[in-house]
C-alpha positions in Angstrom: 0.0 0.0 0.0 2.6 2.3 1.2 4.7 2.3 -2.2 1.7 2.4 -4.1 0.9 5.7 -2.4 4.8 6.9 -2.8 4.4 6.3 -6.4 0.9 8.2 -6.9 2.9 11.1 -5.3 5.7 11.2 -6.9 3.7 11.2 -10.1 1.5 14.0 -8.8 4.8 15.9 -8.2 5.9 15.4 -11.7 2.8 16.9 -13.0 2.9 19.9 -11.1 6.6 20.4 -11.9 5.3 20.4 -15.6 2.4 22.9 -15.6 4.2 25.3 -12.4 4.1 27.4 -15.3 1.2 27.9 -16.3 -0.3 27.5 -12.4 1.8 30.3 -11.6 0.5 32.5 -14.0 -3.2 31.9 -12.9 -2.6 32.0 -9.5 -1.0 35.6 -10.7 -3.9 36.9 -12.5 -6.2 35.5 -9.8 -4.5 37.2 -7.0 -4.5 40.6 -9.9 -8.2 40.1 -10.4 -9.0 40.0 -6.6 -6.8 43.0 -6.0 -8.8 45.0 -8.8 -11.8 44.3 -7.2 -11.0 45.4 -4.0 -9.5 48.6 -5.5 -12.7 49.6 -7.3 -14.1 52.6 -6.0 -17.8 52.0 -4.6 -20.5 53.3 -6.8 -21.8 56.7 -5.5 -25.0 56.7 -4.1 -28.1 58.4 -5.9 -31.4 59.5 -5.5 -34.7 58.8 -8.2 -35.9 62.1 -9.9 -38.9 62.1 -11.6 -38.4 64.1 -15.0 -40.3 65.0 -18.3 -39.9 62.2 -20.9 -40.4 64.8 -23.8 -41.0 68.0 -24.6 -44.3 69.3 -22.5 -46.5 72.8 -23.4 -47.8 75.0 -20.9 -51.4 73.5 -20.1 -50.6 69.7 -20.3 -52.3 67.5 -17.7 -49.3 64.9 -16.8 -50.0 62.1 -17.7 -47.4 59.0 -16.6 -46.3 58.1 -20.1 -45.2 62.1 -20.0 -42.6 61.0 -17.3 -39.7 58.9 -16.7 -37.1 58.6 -13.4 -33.5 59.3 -13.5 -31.1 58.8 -11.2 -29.2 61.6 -9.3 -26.4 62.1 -6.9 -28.0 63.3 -3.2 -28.9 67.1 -2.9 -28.8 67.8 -7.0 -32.7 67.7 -7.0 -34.3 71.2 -7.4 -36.1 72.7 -5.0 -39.5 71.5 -4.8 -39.2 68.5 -7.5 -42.2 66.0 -7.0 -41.8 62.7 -7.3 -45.4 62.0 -8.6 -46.8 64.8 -10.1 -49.4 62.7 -12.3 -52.9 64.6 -13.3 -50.9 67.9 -12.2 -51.2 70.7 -14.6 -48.4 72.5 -16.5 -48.0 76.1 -15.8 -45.6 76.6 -18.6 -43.6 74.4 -21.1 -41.1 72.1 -20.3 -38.3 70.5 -22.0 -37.3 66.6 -22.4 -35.9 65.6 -19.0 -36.4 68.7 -16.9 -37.7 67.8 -13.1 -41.5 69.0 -12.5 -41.3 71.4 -9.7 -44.3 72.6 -7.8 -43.5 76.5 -8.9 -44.1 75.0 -12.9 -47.7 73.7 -11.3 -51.0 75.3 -11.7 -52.1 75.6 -8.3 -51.8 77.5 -4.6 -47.8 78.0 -5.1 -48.0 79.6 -9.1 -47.0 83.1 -7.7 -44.4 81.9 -4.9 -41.7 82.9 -7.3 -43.1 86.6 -7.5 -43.3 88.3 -4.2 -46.3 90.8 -4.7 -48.1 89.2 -7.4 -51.7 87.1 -6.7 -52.4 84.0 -8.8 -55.7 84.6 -10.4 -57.9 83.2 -13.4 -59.7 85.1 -16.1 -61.6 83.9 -19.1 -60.4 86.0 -22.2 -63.6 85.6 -24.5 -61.3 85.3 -27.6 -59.5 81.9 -27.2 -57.6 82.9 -30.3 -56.4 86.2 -28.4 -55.7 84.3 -25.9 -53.9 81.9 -27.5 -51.1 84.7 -28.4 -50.0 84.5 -24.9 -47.0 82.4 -23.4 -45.7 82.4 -20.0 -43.9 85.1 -19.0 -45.3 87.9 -21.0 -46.4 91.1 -19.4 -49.5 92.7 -20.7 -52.1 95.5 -19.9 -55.2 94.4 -18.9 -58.7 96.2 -20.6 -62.8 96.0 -20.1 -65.4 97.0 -22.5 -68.3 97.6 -21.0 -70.7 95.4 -23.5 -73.5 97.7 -23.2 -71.9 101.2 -24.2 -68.4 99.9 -26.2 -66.2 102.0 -23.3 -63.0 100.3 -22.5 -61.4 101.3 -19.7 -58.1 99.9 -18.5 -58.2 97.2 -15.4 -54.2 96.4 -14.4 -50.7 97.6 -16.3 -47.9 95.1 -16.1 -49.9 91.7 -15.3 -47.9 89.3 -15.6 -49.1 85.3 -17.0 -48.5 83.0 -14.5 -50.3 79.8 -16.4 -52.3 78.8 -20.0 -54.3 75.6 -18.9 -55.9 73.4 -21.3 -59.6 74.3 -21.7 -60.3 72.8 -24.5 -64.2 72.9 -25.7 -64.5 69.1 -25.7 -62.7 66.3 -25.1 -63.3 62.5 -26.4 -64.0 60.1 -23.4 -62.8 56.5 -23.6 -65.8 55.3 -24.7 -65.5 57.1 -28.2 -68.2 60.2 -27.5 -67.5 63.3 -26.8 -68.3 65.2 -23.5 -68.1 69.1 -23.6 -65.7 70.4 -20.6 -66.0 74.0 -20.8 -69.3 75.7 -21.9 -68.7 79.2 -21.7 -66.2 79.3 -24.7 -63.1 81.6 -24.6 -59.8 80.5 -22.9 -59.2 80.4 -19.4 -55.4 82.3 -18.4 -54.2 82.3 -15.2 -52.4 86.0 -14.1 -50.3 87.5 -11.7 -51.9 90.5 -10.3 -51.0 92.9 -6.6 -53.3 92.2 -4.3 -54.4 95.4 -4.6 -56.0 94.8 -7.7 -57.8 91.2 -7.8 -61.3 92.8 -7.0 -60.7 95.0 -9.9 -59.6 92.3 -12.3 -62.0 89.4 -11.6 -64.6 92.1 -11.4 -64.2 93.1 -15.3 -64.1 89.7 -16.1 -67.6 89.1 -15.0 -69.0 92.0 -16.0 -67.3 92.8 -19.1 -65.0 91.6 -22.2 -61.7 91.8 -21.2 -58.8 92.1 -23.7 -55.2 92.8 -23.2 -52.2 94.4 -25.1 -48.9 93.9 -25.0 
């Protein structure tokens, strides 16, 4: 038994002595390979941010296929990103992977980002003067008096805060066709002093507003 076992063993030896070669070069690039590793920096943490998947206009209802999520190192978010803003309502355009704040939201906060300015909705009776507006623009706000013609200025230097979809109609899933705003015009949303929102939502009740640039 015993010089069986010598003999296996010295054969073993011989085969080693043969390849030490070739072992020694994998346990080289093994013991490389498990240096790498350890070496490699750990991947920086993130953070999901919820972005526009395409180009957005002002007035666009979010819907989730108009989003996607991106990853983000901590504390690079904006201020006031939501992470889902879904049926929310654009307050002005947005561009293909920009976050959705709550400032770019019609809502409460439109006028956070102008100290001095109310957020407040009128109904231009001429959608297609209204729909001359964009965000941003400053205009002069006017009344006619329906009954005499008279115009008489309401508000200089109003800014637009918002141009929300009101469409006239809008197709349900069913195929028909269910009317969402009946008192025609286009609805804009403005930034007014406080000072004046009695005077502005007055003339749009009682008169035809218009506006000039």
């Amino acid at each position: 038994m015993l010089p069986r076992l010598g003999s296996l063993l010295r054969r073993v030896r011989r085969r080693l002595l043969a390849h030490r070669r070739l072992l020694a070069f994998l346990l080289t690039a093994s013991a490389v390979a498990v240096g790498l590793h350890a070496a490699r920096p750990t991947p920086p943490a993130t953070v999901a941010l919820t972005v526009t998947a395409r180009d957005l206009p002002a007035g666009t209802t979010l819907a989730p296929a108009d989003l996607t999520t991106v990853r983000v190192p901590p504390g690079t978010a904006p201020a006031g990103a939501l992470a889902h803003p879904v049926g929310a309502t654009l307050a002005a355009p947005l561009r293909r992977g920009e976050a959705v704040t709550d400032l770019r939201l019609v809502g409460p906060r439109l006028a956070e980002g102008h100290p001095g300015l109310v957020a407040v909705p009128l109904r231009f009776p001429d959608a297609g003067m209204a729909g001359l507006l964009h965000v941003g623009d400053a205009i002069d706000l006017y009344v006619t008096d329906p009954t005499d013609g008279h115009t008489s200025p309401v508000a200089t230097d109003v800014l637009v805060l918002a141009l929300p979809a009101d469409d006239a109609a809008e197709a349900t899933s069913t195929g028909q066709t269910r009317v969402t705003n009946t008192l025609g015009g286009r609805l804009v949303v403005v930034g007014v002093p406080a000072s004046s929102v009695e005077t502005a939502t007055s003339a749009g009740v009682g008169g035809v507003l218009t506006f000039a640039f």
